[in-house]
C-alpha positions as CSV (number, residue, x, y, z in Angstrom):
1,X,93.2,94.2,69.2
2,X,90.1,93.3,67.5
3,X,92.2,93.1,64.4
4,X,95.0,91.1,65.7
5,X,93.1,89.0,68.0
6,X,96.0,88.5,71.0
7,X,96.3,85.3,72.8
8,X,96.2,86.7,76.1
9,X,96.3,90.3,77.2
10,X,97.6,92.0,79.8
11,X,96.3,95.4,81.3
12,X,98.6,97.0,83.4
13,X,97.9,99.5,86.2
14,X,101.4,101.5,87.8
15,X,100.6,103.0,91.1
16,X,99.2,105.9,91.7
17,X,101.3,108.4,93.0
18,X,103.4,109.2,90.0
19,X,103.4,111.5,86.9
20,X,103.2,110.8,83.8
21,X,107.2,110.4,82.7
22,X,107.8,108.0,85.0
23,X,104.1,106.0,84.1
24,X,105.6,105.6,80.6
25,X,109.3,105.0,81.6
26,X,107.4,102.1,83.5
27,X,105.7,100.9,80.8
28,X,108.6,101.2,78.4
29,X,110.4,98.9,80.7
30,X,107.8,96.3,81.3
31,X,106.9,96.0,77.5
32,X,109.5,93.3,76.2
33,X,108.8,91.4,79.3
34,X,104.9,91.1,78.9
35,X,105.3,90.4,74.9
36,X,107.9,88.1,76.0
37,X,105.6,86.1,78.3
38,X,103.6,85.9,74.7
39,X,100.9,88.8,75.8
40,X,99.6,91.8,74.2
41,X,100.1,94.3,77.1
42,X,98.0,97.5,77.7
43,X,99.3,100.6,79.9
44,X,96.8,102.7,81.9
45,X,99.1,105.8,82.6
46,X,97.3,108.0,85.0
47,X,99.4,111.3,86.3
48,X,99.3,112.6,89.8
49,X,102.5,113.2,91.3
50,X,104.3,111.7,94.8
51,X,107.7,113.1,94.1
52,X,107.4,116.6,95.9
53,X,106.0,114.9,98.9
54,X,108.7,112.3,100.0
55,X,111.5,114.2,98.4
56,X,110.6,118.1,99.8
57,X,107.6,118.1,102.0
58,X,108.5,115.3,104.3
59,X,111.7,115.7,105.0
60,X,111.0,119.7,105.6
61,X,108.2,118.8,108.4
62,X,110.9,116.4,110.0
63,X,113.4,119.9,110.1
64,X,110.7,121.7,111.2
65,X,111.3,122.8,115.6
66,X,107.4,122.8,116.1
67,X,107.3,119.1,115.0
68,X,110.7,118.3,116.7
69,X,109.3,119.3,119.9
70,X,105.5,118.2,119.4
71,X,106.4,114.5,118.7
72,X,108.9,114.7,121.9
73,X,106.2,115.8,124.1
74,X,103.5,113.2,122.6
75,X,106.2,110.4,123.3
76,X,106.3,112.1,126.9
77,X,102.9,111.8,127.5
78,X,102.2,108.2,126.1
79,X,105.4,107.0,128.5
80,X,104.5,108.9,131.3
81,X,100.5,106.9,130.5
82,X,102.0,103.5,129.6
83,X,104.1,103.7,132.9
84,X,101.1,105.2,135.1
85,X,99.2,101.9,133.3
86,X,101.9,98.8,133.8
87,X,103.2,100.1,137.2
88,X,101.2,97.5,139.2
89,X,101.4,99.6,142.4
90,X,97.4,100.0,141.9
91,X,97.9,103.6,140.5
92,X,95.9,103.0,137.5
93,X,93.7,105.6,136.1
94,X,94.0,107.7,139.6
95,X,95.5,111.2,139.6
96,X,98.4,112.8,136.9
97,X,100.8,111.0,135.0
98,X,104.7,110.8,136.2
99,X,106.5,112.3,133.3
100,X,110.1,111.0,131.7
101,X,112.4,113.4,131.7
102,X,113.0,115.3,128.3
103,X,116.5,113.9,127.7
104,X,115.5,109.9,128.1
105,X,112.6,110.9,125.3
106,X,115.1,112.4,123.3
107,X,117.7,109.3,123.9
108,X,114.5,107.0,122.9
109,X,113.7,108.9,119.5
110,X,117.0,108.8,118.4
111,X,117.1,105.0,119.0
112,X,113.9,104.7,117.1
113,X,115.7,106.7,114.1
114,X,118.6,103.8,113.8
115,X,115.6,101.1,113.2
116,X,115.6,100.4,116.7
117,X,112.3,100.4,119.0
118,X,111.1,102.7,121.8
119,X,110.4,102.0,125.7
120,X,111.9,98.3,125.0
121,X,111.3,98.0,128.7
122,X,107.3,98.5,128.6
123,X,105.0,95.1,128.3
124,X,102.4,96.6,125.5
125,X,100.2,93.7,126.3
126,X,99.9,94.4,129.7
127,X,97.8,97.6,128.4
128,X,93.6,97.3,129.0
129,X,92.1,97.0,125.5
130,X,91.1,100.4,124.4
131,X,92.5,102.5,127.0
132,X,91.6,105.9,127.2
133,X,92.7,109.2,129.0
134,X,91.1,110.1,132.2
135,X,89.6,113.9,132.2
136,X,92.6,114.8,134.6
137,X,95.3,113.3,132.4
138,X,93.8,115.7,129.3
139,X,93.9,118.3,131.3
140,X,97.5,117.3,132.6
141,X,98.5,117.4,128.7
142,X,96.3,120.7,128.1
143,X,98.3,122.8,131.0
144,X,102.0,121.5,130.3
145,X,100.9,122.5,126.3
146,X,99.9,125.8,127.0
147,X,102.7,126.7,129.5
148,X,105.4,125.2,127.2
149,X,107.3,128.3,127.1
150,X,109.6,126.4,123.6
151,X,106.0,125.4,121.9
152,X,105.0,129.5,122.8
153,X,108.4,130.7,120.9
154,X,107.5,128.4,118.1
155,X,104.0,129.3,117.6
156,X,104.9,132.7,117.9
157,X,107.4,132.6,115.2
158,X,105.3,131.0,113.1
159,X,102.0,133.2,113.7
160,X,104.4,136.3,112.1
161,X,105.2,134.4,109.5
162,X,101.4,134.2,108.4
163,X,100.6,134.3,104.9
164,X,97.2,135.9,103.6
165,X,95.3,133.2,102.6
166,X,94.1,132.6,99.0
167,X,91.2,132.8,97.7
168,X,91.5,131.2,94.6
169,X,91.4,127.3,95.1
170,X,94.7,125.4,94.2
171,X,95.5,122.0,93.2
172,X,99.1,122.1,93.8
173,X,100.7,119.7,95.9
174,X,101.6,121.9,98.9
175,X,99.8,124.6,100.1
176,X,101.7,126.5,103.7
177,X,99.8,129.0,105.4
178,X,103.2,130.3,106.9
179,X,107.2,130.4,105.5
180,X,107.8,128.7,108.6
181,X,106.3,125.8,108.7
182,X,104.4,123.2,106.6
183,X,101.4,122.8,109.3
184,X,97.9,122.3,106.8
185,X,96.6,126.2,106.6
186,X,93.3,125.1,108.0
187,X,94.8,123.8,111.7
188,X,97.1,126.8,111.1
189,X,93.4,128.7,111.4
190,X,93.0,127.3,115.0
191,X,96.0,128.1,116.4
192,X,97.6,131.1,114.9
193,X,94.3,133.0,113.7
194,X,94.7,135.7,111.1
195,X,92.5,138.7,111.3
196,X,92.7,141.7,109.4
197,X,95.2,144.0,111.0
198,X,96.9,142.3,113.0
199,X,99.4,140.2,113.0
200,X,101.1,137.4,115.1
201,X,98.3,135.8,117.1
202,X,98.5,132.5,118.6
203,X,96.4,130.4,120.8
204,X,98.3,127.8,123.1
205,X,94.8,126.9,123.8
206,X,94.0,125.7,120.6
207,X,97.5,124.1,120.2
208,X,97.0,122.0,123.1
209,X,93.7,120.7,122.4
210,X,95.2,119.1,118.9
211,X,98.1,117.5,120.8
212,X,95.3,115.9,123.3
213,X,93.6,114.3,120.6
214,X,97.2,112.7,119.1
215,X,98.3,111.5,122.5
216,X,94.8,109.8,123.0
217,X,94.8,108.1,119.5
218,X,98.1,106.8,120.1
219,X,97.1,105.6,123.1
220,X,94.3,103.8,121.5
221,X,96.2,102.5,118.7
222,X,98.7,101.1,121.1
223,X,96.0,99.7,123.6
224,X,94.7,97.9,120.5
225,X,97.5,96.3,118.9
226,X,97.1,98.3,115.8
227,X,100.2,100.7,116.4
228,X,103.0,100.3,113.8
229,X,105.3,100.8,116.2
230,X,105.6,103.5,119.3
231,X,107.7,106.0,117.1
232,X,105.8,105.6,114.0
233,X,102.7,105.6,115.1
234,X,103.3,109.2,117.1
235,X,105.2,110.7,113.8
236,X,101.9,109.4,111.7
237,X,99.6,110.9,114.5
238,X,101.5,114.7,114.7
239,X,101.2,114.5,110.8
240,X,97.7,113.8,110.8
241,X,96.6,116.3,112.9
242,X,98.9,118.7,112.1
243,X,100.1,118.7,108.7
244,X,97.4,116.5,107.2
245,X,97.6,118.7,104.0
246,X,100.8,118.5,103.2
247,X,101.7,114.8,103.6
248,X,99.6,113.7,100.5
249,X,96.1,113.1,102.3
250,X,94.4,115.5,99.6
251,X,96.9,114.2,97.0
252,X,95.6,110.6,97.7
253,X,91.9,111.4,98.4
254,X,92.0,113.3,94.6
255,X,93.7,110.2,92.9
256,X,90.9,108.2,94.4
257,X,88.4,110.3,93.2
258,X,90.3,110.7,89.8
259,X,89.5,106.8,89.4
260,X,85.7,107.4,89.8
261,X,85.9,110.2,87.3
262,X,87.5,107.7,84.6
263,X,84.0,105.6,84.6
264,X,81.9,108.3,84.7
265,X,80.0,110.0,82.3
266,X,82.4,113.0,80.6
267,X,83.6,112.3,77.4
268,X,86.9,111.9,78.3
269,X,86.3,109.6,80.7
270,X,89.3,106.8,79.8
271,X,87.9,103.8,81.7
272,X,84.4,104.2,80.6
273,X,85.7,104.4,77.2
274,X,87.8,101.5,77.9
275,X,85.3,99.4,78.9
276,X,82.9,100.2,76.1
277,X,85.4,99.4,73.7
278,X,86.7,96.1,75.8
279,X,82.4,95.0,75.6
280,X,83.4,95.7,71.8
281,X,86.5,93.1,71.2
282,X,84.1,90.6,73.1
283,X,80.8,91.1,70.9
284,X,83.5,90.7,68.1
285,X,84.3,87.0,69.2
286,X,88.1,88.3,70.2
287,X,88.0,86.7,74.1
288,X,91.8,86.2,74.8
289,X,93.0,85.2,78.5
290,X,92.8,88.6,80.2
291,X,95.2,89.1,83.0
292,X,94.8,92.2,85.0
293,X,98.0,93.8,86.7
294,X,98.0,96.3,89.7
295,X,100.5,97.8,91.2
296,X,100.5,99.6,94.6
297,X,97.3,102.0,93.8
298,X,97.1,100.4,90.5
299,X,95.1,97.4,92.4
300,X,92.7,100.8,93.0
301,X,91.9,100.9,89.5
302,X,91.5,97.3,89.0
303,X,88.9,96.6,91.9
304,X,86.9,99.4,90.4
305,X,87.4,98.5,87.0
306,X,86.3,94.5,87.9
307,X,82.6,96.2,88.9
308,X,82.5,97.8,85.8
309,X,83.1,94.8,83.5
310,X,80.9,93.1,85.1
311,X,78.1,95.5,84.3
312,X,79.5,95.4,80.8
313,X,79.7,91.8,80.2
314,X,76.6,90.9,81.8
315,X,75.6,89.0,78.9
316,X,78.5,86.9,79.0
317,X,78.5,85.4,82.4
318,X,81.4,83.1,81.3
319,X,83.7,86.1,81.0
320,X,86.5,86.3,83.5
321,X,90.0,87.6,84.0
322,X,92.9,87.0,86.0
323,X,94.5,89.4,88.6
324,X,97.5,90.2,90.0
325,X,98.4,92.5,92.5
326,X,101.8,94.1,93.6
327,X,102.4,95.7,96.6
328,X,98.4,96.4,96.0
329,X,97.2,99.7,97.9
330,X,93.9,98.8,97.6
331,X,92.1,98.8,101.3
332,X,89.6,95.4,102.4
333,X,87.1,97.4,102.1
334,X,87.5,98.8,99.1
335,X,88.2,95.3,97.5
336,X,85.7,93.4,99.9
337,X,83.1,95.7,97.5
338,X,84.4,94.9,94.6
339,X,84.3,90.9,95.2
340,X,81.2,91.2,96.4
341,X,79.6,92.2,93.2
342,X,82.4,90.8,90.6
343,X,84.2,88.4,92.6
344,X,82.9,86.0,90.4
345,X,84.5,87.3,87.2
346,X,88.1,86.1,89.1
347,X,89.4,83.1,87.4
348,X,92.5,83.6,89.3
349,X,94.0,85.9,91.8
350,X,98.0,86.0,93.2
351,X,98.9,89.0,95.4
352,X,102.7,89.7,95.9
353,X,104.2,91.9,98.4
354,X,106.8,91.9,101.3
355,X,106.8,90.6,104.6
356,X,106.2,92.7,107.2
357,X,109.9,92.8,108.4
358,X,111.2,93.7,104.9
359,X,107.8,96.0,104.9
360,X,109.3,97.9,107.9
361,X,112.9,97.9,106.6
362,X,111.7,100.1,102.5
363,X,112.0,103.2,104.4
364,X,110.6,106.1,102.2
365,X,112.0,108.4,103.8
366,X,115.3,106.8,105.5
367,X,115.9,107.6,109.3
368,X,112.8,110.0,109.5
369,X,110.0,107.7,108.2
370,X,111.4,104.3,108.9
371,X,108.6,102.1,107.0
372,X,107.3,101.4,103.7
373,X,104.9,103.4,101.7
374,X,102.0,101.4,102.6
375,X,102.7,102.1,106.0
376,X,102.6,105.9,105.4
377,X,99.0,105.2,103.5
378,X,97.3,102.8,106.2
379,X,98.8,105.1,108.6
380,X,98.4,108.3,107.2
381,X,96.8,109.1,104.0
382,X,93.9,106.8,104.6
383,X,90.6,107.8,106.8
384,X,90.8,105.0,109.0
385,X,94.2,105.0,111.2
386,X,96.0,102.1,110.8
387,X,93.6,101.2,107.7
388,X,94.5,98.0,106.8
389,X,95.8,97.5,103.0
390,X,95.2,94.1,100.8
391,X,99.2,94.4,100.1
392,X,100.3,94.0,103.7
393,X,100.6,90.8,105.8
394,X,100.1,92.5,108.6
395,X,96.6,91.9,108.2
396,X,96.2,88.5,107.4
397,X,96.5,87.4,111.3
398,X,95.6,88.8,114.5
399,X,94.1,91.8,115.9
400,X,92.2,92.1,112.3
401,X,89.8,89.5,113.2
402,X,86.3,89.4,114.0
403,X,83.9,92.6,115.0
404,X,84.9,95.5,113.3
405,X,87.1,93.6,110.9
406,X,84.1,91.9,108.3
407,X,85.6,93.7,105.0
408,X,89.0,91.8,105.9
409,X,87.5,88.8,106.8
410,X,85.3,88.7,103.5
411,X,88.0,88.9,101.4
412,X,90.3,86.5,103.4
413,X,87.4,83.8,103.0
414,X,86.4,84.5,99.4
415,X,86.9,82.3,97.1
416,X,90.1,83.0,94.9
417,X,91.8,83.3,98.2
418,X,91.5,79.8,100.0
419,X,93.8,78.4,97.3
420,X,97.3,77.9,99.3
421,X,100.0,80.4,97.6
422,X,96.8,83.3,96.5
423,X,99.4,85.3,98.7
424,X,103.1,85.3,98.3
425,X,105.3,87.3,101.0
426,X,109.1,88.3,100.1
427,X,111.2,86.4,100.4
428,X,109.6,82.9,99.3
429,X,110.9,80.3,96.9
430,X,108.0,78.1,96.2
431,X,107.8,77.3,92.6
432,X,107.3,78.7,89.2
433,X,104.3,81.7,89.6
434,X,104.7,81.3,93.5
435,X,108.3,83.0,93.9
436,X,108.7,86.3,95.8
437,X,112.0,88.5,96.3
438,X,111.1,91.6,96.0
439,X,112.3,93.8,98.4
440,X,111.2,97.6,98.2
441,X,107.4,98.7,96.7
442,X,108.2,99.9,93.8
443,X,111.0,97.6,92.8
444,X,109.1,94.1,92.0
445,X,110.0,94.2,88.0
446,X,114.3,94.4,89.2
447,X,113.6,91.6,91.3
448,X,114.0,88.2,89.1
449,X,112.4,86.2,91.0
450,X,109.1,88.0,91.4
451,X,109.5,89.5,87.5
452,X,109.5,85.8,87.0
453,X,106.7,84.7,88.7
454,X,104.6,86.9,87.1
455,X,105.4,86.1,83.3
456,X,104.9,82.9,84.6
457,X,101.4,83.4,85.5
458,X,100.5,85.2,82.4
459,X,101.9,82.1,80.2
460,X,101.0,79.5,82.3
461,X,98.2,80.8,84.8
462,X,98.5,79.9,88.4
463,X,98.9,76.0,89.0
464,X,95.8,75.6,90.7
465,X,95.5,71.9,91.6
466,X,92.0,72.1,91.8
């Protein structure tokens, strides 16, 4: 580049959750388009791998009996709490909980699994901000747990089914502590114990203290407004305390950490030597519009990497580059950090992603996950529950507002993102760079209309009118 001194360039960052054949098939495909836009593109191809987990491990946990019959007991309890709650017959927070009968629960799930939504007879509103269970409702759920005589069989089944566990570290993708069930070894450790000659040991006790905590943080999230929905907010609650290990948390937490390692000090960290070498092509008088792409986790790399130019350049405080995020994965806070100490390197900034109805509808994993990959990350993969994600509209409005909320207020206030179309929602038609159809997360380059939009803003920048 210092040789050929591009125009413009354009540094593209695929998401994160993918190895390295289908990083280059990506790039291979978006090539022509970025040198037909008249830019000199750059791949970042990072490997981790997503594959195993939508296409093995999360449809196995969904077969799974234990998980069949935790999530119909959660939805149990949280109707048998929402009802106690709304009733109006001045019942509230006094004495157990009247619960459903198994076969409405079972009636409601399989509603939920056609798209449709549970207990479309309950006012969510009508529940107290924060609501919590009382000490007799946990101990309610604690007793029907431990005497659940299908959960016991279950456990038990699983408990012989034991595997030794290793003790050599692995970074493979899955990691079962039993043939019967993909449950994260360590909660495995709580309730089915293994102890040198013996086998088969369970504790219900255990058991029933995990699905306390899930039916109180659905509860909450409900209560609060931040639920994605009854059914998926109980299915992302079983898997988080349950088979946290085996959904992708660790998967996700090591890509994370993977980015931090590429500007550290190793000598083969890529984006430190990136950067160095970028400093380079700018002390060499080669400054060519610089547009920065990130998609889904991609828009990871990019907030981190916007801190690091700016260190680099610091000499050149008229340096800046443009971004563009897809379907960006990216939390506020994560980008609220990086604005807050680069923001002013931003010429320009357009995020693209799908409203929150076609959101809900790019199901990752059809009938059993019925959401979008973003939703499975804010929901799941991510510390915070319901963690909200820069890609997602959801959190451009209410409840995300005010205490508790500052990193998503920061970056709804900053600069770059007063400007009228700095956020484009499927499906939009509002002029060349400001066009949106794209209609699952990793489809945006099949869908013209956004493909479009993009090329335009690398040839023609964003159509700021002031």
């Amino acid at each position: 580049m210092k040789q050929t001194r591009p125009e413009r360039l354009v540094i593209h960052f695929h998401g994160g959750l993918v190895d390295r054949a289908l990083g280059e098939a990506a790039a291979a495909e978006l090539l022509p388009l970025y040198t037909s836009a008249g830019a000199t593109p750059l791949f970042v191809i990072w490997e981790t791998g997503w594959k195993e987990i939508v296409e093995q491990n999360i449809p196995t946990i969904f077969k799974e009996d234990i998980f069949n019959r935790l999530v119909r007991r959660v939805a149990q309890f949280v109707k048998g709490k929402i009802d106690k709650e709304t009733s109006g017959d001045g019942t509230r927070g006094i004495g157990a909980m009247e619960l459903p009968k198994e076969g409405a629960i079972k009636a409601e799930l399989d509603r939920a699994q056609t798209g449709e939504e549970m207990f479309q007879d309950v006012s969510f509103d009508q529940l107290p901000q924060g609501l919590q269970l009382t000490p007799d409702e946990q101990e309610q759920i604690r007793k029907e747990i431990e005497t659940d005589k299908e959960l016991r069989a279950e456990l038990q089944q699983i408990a012989n089914a034991r595997k030794e566990p290793s003790e050599e570290p692995t970074r493979s993708v899955t990691e079962a502590g039993s043939s019967e069930t993909l449950m994260s070894p360590e909660v495995l450790e709580d309730i089915s114990p293994t102890a040198t000659g013996e086998k088969g040991l369970i504790s219900t006790v255990m058991l029933a203290k995990h699905v306390v905590v899930i039916v109180a943080s659905v509860i909450a999230r409900l209560s609060k407004g931040r639920g994605h929905g009854v059914y998926l907010t109980i299915v992302e609650e079983v898997m988080r305390e349950f088979y946290i290990r085996n959904v992708g948390k660790f998967l996700w937490d090591g890509m994370k950490n993977e980015v931090d390692q590429a500007f550290g000090f190793a000598a083969d960290s890529g984006g430190a030597s990136f950067v160095r070498h970028f400093k380079e092509m700018w002390d060499a008088g080669v400054r060519p519009t610089v547009t920065l792409i990130g998609h889904s986790a991609g828009s990871i790399y990019v907030a981190r990497l916007l801190k690091e130019l700016d260190r680099a350049l610091e000499a050149y405080p008229e340096a800046k580059v443009n971004v563009v995020f897809i379907a960006p994965a990216v939390t506020f806070t994560a980008y609220a950090d990086a604005l807050r100490s680069a923001g002013k390197r931003i010429a320009g900034l357009r995020i693209f992603g799908m409203s929150d109805s076609i959101e809900r509808e790019d199901r990752i994993a059809k009938a059993l996950y019925p959401a979008s990959l973003l939703y499975f990350v804010s929901g799941v993969l991510e510390e915070g529950r319901d963690e909200p994600l820069v890609g997602m509209q959801r959190y451009y409005d209410k409840p995300y507002v005010g205490p508790g909320f500052e990193a998503v207020e920061y970056v709804r206030n900053f600069d770059c993102m007063k400007h009228q179309f700095a956020a484009v929602w499927s499906d939009v038609m509002q002029g060349p760079g400001r066009n949106s159809d794209m209609h699952s997360h990793g489809g945006w380059a099949q869908a013209p209309a956004t493909r479009a939009s993009v090329m335009d803003i690398i040839t023609n920048g964003y159509g700021y009118s002031s």
